[in-house]
N, C-alpha and C positions, 0 to 999 in steps of 0.2 A: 452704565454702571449697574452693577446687582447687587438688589439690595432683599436682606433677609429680613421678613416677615416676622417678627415671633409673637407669640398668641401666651394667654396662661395656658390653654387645655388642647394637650393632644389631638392631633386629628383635626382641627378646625377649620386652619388654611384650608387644605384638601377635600375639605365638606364643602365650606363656601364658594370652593371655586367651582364644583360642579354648577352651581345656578347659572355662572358668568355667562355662558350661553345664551341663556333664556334673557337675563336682564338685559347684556348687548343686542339681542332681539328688540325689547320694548325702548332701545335709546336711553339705556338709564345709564350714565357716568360710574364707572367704578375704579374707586382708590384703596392701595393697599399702602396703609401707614407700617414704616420702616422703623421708625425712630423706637418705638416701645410699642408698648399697650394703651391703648384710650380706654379707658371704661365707663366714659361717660355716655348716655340718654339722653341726646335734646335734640332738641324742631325747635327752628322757626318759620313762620310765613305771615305775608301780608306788611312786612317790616312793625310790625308791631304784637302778635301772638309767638310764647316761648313756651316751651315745655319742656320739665327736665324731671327724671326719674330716675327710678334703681330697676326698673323692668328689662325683663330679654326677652327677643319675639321667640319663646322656644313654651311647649305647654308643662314646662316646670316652674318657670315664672305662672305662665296662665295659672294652673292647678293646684297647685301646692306651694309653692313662696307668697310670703305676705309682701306686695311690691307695692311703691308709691310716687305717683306723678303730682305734678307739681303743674297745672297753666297758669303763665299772667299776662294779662294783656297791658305792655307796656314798652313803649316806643325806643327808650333809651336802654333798658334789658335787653330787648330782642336785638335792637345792632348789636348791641357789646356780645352777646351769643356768635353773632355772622362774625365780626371781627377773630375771635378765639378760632370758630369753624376756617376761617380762612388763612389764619396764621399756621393752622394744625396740619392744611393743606403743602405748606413747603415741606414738609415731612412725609410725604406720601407719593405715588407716582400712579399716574392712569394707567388702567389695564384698557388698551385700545382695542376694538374690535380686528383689526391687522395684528398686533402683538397676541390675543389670544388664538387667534386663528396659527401663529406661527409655532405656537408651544403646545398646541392641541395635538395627540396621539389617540390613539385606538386606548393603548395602554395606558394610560395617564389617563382620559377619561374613566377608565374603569376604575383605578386607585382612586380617583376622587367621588365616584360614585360609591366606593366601598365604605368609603367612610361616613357620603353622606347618609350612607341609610346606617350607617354604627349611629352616628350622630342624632339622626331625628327616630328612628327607630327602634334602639338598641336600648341609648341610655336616657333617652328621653318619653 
């Protein structure tokens, strides 16, 4: 089944997929949530550290937005966090190292590299 991504900002999907490479390189799990937009900021680890903010890793949050994080170290917060994270996953579906490797082009990598550098470079 295919399922359509959609983001609030132009260009985004296509940005972030150029990384997908790199991060399937270092073993790192990646899901693309179908359902809507999430626009929530939270960690947990340790089953008991939570952290929840308004920040994006981009240097417009860094530089110029007033952002703010939030940690509590607290045992029944942090599940309830992993619980939400893990309900939020039925709405999402892994990008496998075999499935990116199948939808990888010459061409398509470029289109996503065009936008990643619109994206970090451009308007950022």
């Amino acid at each position: 089944m295919k399922h359509k991504r959609l983001s609030e900002v132009f260009g985004i999907k296509p940005a972030s997929q150029y990384v997908y490479d790199k991060l399937l390189n270092e073993n790192i799990r990646i899901y693309e949530y179908f359902v809507g937009n999430i626009h929530a900021k939270t960690a947990t680890a340790d089953d008991c550290w939570s952290m929840i903010g308004s920040f994006n890793m981009d240097p417009v949050s860094f530089h110029h937005n007033l952002e703010l994080g939030v940690v509590m170290f607290d045992p029944k917060f942090a599940q309830q966090l992993e619980r939400d994270f893990d309900q939020d996953l039925k709405g999402a579906r892994e990008i496998t190292r075999k499935e990116f490797n199948l939808r990888s082009t010459p061409l398509r990598t470029l289109w996503h590299w065009l936008h990643y550098i619109l994206m970090t470079k451009i308007m950022f």
